[in-house]
N, C-alpha and C positions, 0 to 999 in steps of 0.2 A: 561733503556731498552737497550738491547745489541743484537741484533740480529745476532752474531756471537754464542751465545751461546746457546746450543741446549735449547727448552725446553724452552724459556723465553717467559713469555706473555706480547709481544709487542702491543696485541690486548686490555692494557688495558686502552685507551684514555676517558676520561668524551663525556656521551652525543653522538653524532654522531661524536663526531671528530674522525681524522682516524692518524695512525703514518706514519709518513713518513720515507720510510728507508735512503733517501740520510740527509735529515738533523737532523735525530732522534729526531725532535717533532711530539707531538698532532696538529693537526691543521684542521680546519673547510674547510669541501669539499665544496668550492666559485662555483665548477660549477658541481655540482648534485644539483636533487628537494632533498626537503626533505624528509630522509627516516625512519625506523624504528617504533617498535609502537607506538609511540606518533601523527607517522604521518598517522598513521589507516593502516599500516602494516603489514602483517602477516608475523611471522618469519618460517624460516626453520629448523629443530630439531628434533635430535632422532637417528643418529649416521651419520658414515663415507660417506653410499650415502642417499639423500636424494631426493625428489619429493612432490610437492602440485601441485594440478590440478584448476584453476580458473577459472568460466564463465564471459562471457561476454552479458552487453544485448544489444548491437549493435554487428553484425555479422562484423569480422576481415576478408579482403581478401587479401588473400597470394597469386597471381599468377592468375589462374584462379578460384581458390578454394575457397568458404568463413568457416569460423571456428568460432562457438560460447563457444570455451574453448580452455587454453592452459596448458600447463604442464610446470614449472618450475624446473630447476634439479639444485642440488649444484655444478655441475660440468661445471658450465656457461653458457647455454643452454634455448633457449626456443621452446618446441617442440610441433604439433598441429594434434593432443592432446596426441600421442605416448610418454613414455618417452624412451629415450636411456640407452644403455645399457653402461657400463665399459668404451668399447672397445672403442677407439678415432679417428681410422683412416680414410681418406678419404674414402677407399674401404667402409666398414664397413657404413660409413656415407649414401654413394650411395646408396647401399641396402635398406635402409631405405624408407618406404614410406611415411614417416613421414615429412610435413615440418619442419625446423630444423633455427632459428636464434640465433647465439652463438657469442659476443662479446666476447669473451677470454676463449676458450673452451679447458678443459686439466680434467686430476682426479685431482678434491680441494680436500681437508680433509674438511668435512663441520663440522668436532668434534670444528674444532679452528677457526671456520668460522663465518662473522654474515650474514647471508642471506636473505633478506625481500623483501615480493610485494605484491602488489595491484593494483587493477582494478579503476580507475576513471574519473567519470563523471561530478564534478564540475566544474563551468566556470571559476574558479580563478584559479584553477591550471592546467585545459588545456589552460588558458592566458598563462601561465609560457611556458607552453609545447611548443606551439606554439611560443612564442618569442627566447626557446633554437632552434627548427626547422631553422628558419629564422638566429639564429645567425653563426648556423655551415652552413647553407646552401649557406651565403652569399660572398662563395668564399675561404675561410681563410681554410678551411677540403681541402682534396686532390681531392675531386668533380669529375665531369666528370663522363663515364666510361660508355657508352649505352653495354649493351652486347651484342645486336644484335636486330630481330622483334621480337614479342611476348611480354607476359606479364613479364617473370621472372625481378629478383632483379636487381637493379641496383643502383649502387654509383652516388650519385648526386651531384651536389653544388648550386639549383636554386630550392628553394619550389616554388607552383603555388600561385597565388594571390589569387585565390580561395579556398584554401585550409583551414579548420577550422574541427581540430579533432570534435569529439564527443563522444569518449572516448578514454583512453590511457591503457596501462600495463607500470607499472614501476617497475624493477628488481634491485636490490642492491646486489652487491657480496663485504663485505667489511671487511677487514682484511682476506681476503684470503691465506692461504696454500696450498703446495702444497702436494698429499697424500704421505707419508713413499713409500720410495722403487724408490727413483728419482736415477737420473743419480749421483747428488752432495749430500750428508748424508743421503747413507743407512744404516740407523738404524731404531729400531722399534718404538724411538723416535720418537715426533713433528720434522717436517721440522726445520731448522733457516732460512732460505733463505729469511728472511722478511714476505711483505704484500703486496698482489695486493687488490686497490680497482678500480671495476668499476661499471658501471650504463648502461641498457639497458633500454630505453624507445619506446614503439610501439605506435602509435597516428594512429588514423584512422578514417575517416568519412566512409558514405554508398559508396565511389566510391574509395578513394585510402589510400593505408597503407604505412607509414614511417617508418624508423627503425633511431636510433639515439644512436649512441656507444657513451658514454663520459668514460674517461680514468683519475683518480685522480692519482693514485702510482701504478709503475708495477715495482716491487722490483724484481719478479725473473723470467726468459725466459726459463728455461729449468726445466721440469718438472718431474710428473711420466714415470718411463720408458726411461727418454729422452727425452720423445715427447716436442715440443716447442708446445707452446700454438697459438690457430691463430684463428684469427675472422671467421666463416664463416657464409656460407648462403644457404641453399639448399629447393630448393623449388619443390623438387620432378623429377625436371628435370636437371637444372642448378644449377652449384657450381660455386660458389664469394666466393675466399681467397683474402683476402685483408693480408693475411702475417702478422705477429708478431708485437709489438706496441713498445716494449723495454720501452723507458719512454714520450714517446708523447704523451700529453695531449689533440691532437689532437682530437675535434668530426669528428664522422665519421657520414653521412647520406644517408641511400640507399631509396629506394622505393623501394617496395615488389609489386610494382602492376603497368598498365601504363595508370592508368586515369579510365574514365569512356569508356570503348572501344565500339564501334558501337554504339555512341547517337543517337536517331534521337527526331526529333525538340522539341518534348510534354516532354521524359525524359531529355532533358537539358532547356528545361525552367523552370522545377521544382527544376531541381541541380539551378537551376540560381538565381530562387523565393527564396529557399529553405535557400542559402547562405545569401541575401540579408535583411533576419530578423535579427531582435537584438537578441543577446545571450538571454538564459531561464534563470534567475536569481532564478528562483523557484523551489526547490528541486521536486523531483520524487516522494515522500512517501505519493502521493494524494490519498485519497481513498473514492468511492461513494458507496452507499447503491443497493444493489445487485435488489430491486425492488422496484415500488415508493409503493408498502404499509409500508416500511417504513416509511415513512413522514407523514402518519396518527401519528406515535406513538411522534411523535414532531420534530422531526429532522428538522432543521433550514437552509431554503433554500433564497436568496435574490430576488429572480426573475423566472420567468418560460419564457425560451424562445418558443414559441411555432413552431417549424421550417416549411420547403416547405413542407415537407414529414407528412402525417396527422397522420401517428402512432408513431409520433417519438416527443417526448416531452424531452427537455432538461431544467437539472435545474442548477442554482450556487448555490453552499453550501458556509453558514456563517464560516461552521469551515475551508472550504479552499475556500478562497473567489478569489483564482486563477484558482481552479475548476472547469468545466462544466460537470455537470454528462446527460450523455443521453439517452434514453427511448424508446423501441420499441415494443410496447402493455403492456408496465408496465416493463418490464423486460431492467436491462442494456445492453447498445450494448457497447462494449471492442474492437471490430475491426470493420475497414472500415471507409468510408465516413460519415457514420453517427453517429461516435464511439466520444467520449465525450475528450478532453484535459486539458493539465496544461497550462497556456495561459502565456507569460512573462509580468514580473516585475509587479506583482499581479493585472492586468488585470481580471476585471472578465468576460469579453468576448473575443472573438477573433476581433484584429482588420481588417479592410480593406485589408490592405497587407497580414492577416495570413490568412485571407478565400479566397482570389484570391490562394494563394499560396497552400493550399488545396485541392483547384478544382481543380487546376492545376498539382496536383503531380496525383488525384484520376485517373482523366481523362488522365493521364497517366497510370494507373496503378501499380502505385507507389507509394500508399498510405502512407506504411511504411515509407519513406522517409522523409515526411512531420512528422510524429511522433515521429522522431528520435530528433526532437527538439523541436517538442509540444506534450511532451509524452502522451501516450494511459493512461486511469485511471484503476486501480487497483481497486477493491474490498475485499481485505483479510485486517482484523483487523479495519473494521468498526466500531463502541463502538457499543456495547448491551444497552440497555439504562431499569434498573430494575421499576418498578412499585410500587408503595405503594397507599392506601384507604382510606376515611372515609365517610361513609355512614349510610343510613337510621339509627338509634334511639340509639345513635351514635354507628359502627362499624368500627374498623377500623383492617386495615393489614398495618406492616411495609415494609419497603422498603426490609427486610431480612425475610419476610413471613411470621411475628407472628400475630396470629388474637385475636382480645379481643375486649370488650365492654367497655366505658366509657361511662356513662351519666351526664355529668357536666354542669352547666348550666354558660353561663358567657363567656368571652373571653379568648382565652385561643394559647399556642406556637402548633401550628400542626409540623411547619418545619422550623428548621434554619439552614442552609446548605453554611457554606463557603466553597469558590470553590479556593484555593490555587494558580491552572496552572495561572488565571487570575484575582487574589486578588480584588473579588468580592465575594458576598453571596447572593442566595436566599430562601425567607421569604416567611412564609403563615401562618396567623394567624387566627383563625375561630369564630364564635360565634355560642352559641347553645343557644336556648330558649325551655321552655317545650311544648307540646302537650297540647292542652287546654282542663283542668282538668285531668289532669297525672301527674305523676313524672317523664316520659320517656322525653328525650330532642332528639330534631333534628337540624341540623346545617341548618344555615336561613342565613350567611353572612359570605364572608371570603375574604381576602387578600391577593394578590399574591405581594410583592415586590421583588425589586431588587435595591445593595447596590453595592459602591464599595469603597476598602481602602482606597483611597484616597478623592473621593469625597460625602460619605456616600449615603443615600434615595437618588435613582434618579429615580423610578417611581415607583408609587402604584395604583396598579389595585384594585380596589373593587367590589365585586361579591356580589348584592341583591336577595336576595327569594322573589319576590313581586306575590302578584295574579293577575297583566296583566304579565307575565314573569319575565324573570331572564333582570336585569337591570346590566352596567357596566359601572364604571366609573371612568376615569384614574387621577390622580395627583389632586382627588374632584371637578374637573371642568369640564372636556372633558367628554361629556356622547357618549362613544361609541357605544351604545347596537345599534340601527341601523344598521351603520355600518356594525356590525360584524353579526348580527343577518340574513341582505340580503346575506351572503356570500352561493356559490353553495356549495353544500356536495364534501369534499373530497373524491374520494374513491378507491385512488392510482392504476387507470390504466388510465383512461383517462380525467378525471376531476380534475383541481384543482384552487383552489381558495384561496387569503389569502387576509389582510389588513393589513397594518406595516401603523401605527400612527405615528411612529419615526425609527430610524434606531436600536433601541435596539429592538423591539416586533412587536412581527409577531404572527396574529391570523389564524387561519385555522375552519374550522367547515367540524366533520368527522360524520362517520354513526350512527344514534341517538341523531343528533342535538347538540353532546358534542363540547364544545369552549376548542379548545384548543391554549393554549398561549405559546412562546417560548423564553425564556431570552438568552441575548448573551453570555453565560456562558454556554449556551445548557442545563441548566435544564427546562423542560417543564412542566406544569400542565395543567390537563382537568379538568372542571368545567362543571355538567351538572345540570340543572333546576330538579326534582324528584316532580311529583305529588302527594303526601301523601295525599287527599282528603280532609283534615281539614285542615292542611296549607301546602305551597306547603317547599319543601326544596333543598337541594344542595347536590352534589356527586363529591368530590377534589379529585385527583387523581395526584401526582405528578411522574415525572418520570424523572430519574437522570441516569447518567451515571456514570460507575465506580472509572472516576477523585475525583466524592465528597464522597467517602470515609472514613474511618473513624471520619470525622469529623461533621456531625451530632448528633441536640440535638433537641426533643420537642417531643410530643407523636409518633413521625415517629419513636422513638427510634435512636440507634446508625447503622447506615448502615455502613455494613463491612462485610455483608455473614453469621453473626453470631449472629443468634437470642438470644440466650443464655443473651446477656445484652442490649438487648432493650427498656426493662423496665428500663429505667436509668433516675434518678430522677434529679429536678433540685439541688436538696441537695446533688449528688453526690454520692448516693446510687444507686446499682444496686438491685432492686426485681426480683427473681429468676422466670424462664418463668411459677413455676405453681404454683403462688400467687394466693390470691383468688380476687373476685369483690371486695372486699371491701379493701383488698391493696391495687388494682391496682388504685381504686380509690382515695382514702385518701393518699394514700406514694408515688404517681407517678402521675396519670393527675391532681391532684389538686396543686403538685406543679407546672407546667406548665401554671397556670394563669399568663395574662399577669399583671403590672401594667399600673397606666396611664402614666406614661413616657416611657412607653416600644407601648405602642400603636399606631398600626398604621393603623385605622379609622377612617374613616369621621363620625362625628356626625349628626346629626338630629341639628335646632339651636336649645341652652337652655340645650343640653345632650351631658354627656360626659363620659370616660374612667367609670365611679362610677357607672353610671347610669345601666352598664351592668356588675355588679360582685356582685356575689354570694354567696359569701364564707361559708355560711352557709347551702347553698344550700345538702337533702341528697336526692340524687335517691331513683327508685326502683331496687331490685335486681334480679337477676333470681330465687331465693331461696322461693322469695317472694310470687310469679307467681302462677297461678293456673291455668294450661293450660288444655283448654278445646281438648275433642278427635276431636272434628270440626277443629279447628287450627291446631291437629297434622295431619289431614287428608292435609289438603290445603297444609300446610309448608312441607309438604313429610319428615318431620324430620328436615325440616333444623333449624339448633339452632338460625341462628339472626331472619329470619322469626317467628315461635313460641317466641321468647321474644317479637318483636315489635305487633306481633299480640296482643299478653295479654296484655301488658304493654299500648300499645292505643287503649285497648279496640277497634280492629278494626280489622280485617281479610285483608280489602283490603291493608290498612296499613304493615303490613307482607308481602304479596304476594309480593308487588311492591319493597321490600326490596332483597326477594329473589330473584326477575327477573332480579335485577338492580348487584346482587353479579354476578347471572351467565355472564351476560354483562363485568364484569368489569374482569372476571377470564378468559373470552377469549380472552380480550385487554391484559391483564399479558402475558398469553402466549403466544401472536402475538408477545409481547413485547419481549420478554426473546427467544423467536427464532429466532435465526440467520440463513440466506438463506443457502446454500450448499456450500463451498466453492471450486471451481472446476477449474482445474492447469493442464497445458500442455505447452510444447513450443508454439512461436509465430507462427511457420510455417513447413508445412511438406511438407519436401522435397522426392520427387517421380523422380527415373529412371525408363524407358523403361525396362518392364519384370523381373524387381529387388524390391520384396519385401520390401517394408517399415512398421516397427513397429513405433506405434505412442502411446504413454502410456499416460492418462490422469491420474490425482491422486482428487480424491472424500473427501472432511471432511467435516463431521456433526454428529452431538451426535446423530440421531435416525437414521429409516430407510432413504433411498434414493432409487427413481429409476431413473435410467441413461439410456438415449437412444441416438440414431445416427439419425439423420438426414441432410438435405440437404438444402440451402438457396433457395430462390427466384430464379427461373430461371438459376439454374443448373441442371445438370444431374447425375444421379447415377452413378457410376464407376462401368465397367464391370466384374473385379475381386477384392473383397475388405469382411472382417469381423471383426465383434467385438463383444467383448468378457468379458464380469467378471472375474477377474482374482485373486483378493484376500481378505479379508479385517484383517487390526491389527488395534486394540482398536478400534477408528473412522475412520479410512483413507480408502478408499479403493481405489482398482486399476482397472481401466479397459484400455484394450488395442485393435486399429485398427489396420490389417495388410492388408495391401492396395498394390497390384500388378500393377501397371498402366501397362495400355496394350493400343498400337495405338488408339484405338478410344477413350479413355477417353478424354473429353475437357469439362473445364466448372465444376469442381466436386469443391463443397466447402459443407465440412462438418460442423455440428452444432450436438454439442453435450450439451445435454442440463441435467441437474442434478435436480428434483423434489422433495422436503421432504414430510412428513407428513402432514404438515401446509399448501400443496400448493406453498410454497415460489419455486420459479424458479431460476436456476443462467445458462447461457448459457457461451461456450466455442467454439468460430471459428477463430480455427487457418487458416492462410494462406496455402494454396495447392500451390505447387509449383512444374510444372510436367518437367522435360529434358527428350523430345519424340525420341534423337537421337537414330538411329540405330549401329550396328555395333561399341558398346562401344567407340562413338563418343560424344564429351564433349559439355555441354552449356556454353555460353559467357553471355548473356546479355538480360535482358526482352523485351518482344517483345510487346510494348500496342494493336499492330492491332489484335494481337490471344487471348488476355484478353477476348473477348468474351463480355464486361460489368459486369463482376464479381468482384468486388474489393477483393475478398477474394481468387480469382483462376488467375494463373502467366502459362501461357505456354512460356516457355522457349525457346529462338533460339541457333540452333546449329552451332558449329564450326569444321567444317570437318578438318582432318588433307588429305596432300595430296592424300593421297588412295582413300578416298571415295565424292562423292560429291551427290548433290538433296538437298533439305529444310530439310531430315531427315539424312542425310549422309548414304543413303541408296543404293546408287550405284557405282557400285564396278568403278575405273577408269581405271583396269589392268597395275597396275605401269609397265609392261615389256613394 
């Protein structure tokens, strides 16, 4: 590579190495983080100038400002959230009202550039962040350099002891060019002038932002036009040129902000608390179930905490057992004091220190704070958990919809479901016996197991049809029915009840006396008792989540969405879905008999696997049947009613099959419906007599109604509407435009989203009002004018000389 020669690509080093123009090798940048895609990167692309805009979910404060996005430009810059134009000059910069952080800002060619960033929040590489911070700040950078009172930027050499981002921006400009048409080879050539590579990283907590220039290779100092390249910093009021780098490898570190300015005692003991926890070692991507009628449907929770507050029920969930999901008349609370968290180093409670330190940030009114490192729970991408049947005289529906009749008599594969994410599988294996004196069979006994790769059977639930009740009994020795049998009715708003015999099974009892069981692999089954008048029977209903997946086999068929080959034999054939009874029978449930090595039931003593197989066993069919107009009156047409009617000679026998389908088709579609899922910023930010738009976004596959409401002991804002504003495919949008005007205090909205199904999902962002007059700015929350709202921030203002009052509402007459 010769970088004297126009047109050579010096940029093309393996990996992230960068070239260096003084010694003409490839070599590994020792002091940048890691960049590029592999390091979860996004690059920059698409010609000469380029820009990507990035959010942030902790709020950046630049000066007095805070910013939840920035703008990356290929010409060295990071601007919030404006991007810059061509033009480079100071003047030009000024103008801008844009804040503006540019470690080596000139026109790049971003064509011959490699450009990459990202936003992060993991603790291992804000470790990194924070150890580069401390190493440039420890004197060795040029440091120093107050630029006078106020917040604006300043050149440091001394980070605070307290200091611990909580997220960063990190920018990569590397193999940089400069663009055609410089002072040194105007041609309409690539530059040759080399490679500059450098590194901006932004680190920031909720109180103060750092900036950190690192410098690998600055090959060329005179650029487009002339212009020399030069760090600045402009924060809307104040410019810091720190002047040209030439080849100093020198970190530079400024602060963008000067602390936490105007603490008093409540918000610094929460920065104080707040600091003093241990890093969250547990990723962000928590998610709870939008109302607790989901956990009728099985969803696997370890404990119910029951809190002070009597509406407010908080659960841990088994799939994030760092998780507390929490509850406020059934419905998730997302913000405030009673809003659910991710608890560190998988914690499933909060400890001592992290509830002291809660209170104490709430009771300041600075909840957020405290959540910036026990983050708030998410609801978006909960799993749906699908449904499948088998009931009265046998009917069943697969997990992908398809309904059919099998009458076999004997033991037989209902479900074998390995579950991949956690190389496990669960089993349910049934027994049918006939109606006495029929051919019609009804399932009398069945089997919930759970296996794992490793250490195969590790618990079998056994489910009796007896005529004092449904009896159960775990590993053939533990007879749970008790137990489970006293447990209160779940009925997902304010009652809930469960027994966990061990730490894999957790029982619950929901409306209709159904048991439902829950493996730690999160597949669930309901088992309910069925009175069929002549003997009593059992209704298995398992319910899976999308994980288990195409890999299912036994009359459940193959779950995968696609009825089409459910009938799938244990031979390996698929029967087409409009086979008749007597395929479906003979080519498909009759190969799913178990053997006796395949069995897993407890005997009676003296009987075993033989004692219950059939194999010559042949039903009756519906062909057979001679249904009376009595039955077709009762069964109102329904096809499994009119079979079991005739077939057991019994009417009552049908009805109770039909009561028990519509029962089980309103659990499917509790099941298969997901809450609304309902999306807005964290917090709306409100000036004095300046319209704020606040756009919530709606998705759910059916109708929704969306309304505005108000928390507990707020007030309605005096000028404020909302509005319907559009819907594409499922999404829709609605939008608040909120005028705060002097007397609003206290306004905390709740937006609340309702489907079809009743299902509820609420959204309360943070209101957050600057009451100044005379377009005078806020500094800093105030807890005494919080009002007791954890959701509502009245803001104190900072008078600039002209004006003074609490509002900066009185003129000083500068003459």
């Amino acid at each position: 590579c010769n970088p004297g020669v126009i047109g050579n690509k010096c940029n093309q080093c393996p990996g992230n190495q960068l070239f260096q123009s003084g010694t003409g090798l490839c070599e590994d940048p020792a002091n940048f983080l890691p960049f590029g895609i592999g390091a979860g990167d996004v690059q920059l692309t698409g010609g000469d100038l380029v820009t990507i805009t990035l959010g942030f979910n902790i709020a950046l404060r630049f000066g007095l400002t805070q910013h939840i996005q920035a703008t990356i430009g290929s010409d060295g810059y990071v601007s919030f959230p404006i991007p810059l134009g061509r033009a480079i000059s100071i003047s030009s910069l000024q103008l801008s009202s844009s804040p503006v952080v540019a470690p080596y800002w000139n026109a790049n060619d971003a064509r011959s550039s490699r450009i990459f960033a990202r936003v992060l929040s993991d603790n291992q590489t804000l470790s990194s962040v924070l150890t580069l911070l401390n190493a440039a700040g420890d004197g060795s950078g040029s440091g120093g350099g107050d630029l006078g009172p106020g917040p604006q930027a300043a050149q440091v050499s001394i980070i605070p002891d307290d200091f611990r981002p909580l997220e960063a921006l990190v920018v990569t400009w590397s193999s940089v060019q400069a663009r055609p048409g410089g002072q040194i080879g105007r041609t309409s050539g690539l530059p040759h002038l080399g490679f500059n590579h450098y590194q901006l990283i932004l680190a920031w907590d909720s109180c103060q932002t750092f900036a950190i220039f690192l410098f690998n290779n600055i090959a060329w100092q005179v650029g487009h036009l002339g212009v020399q390249p030069v760090s600045r910093i402009w924060d809307g009021q104040q410019l810091v040129d720190s002047g040209t780098h030439g080849f100093d490898r020198t970190p530079k570190v400024f602060e963008l902000t000067s602390g936490c300015v105007t603490e008093n005692a409540l918000d610094r003991a929460c920065r104080q608390q707040v600091l003093a926890l241990p890093l969250n070692t547990i990723g962000l991507a928590q998610t709870c179930p939008a109302n607790l009628r989901a956990f009728r449907r099985g969803v696997r929770f370890r404990r119910v905490i029951f809190t002070d507050n009597p509406r407010t029920t908080c659960v841990v969930l088994y799939r994030f057992p760092s998780a507390t999901c929490c509850y406020q008349n059934g419905i998730l609370v997302r913000q405030g004091a009673s809003a659910g968290w991710v608890s560190a180093n998988g914690q499933a409670e909060l400890t001592d220190l992290e509830l002291s330190t809660r209170d104490v940030c709430c009771a300041a009114g600075t909840c957020r704070r405290f959540f910036e490192v026990r983050p708030l729970i998410s609801l978006a991408g909960f799993p749906r958990m699908f449904f499948g049947w088998m009931w009265g005289d046998p009917h069943l529906q697969t997990l992908d919809g398809l309904e059919f009749t099998f009458n076999g008599h004997g033991e037989y594969w209902m479900l074998n479901a390995p579950h991949p994410p956690t190389n496990s599988t669960a089993i349910v294996q049934v027994r049918t016996t006939p109606l006495p004196g029929t051919n019609a069979t009804v399932m009398v006994a069945a089997v919930v197991a759970y296996s794992t790769n490793a250490g195969g059977i590790r618990h079998r639930l056994q489910f009796n049809a007896e005529n004092s009740g449904l009896r159960i009994v775990l590993n053939g020795v533990q007879d749970l029915t008790e137990s489970i049998t006293a447990l209160n009715i779940t009925d997902g708003v304010e009652m809930f009840d469960q027994f966990q015999p061990n730490d894999d099974l957790t029982f619950i009892r929901i409306v209709g006396g159904s048991i439902v069981v829950t493996l730690p692999n999160e597949a669930a089954f309901s088992v309910t008792l069925v009175n069929l008048t002549v003997i009593p029977g059992l209704t298995v209903a398992p319910r899976l989540t999308e994980s288990f997946q195409a890999n299912t086999t036994g009359l459940m068929g193959v779950f995968n969405s696609d009825s089409s080959d459910d009938y799938f034999s244990r031979s390996g054939e698929t029967l087409p879905s409009s086979a008749t009874e007597r395929e479906l029978f003979f080519d498909f449930g009759q190969t799913w008999q178990i053997t006796a090595a395949e069995s897993l039931f407890f005997y009676p003593e003296g009987q075993g696997p033989r004692d219950f197989a059939f194999p010559n066993f042949i039903p009756i069919f519906s062909d057979q049947l001679n249904v009376s107009d009595e039955v077709r009156s009762a069964c109102n047409n329904s096809v499994s009613c009119v079979f079991d009617a005739t077939s057991a000679n019994d009417i009552r026998v049908g009805v109770e099959t039909m009561n028990t389908a519509q029962q089980l088709e309103i659990a499917r579609a509790e099941s298969a419906n997901i809450a609304p899922l309902i999306e807005g910023e964290a917090r709306i930010n409100g000036f004095l007599n300046q319209s704020v738009v606040y756009d919530i976004i709606v998705t759910d596959t059916g109708p929704v109604n969306v309304t505005l409401g108000l928390a507990d002991n707020t007030v309605q804002p005096l000028d404020f509407s909302f509005n319907f504003i559009e819907t594409n495919m499922n999404v829709s949008t609605y939008r608040l435009l909120w005028t705060p005007r002097a007397g609003d205090n206290m306004t905390s909205f709740v937006f609340t989203a309702t489907d079809s199904e009743g299902l509820i999902t609420i959204l309360q962002p943070l209101a957050v009002f600057c009451p100044c007059e005379n377009n005078q700015s806020c500094v800093t929350l105030d807890p005494a004018a919080d009002g007791g709202s954890a959701q509502f921030v009245r803001l104190t203002c900072s008078c600039n000389e002209s004006y003074a009052g609490e509002l900066c509402a009185n003129d000083r007459d500068g003459c």
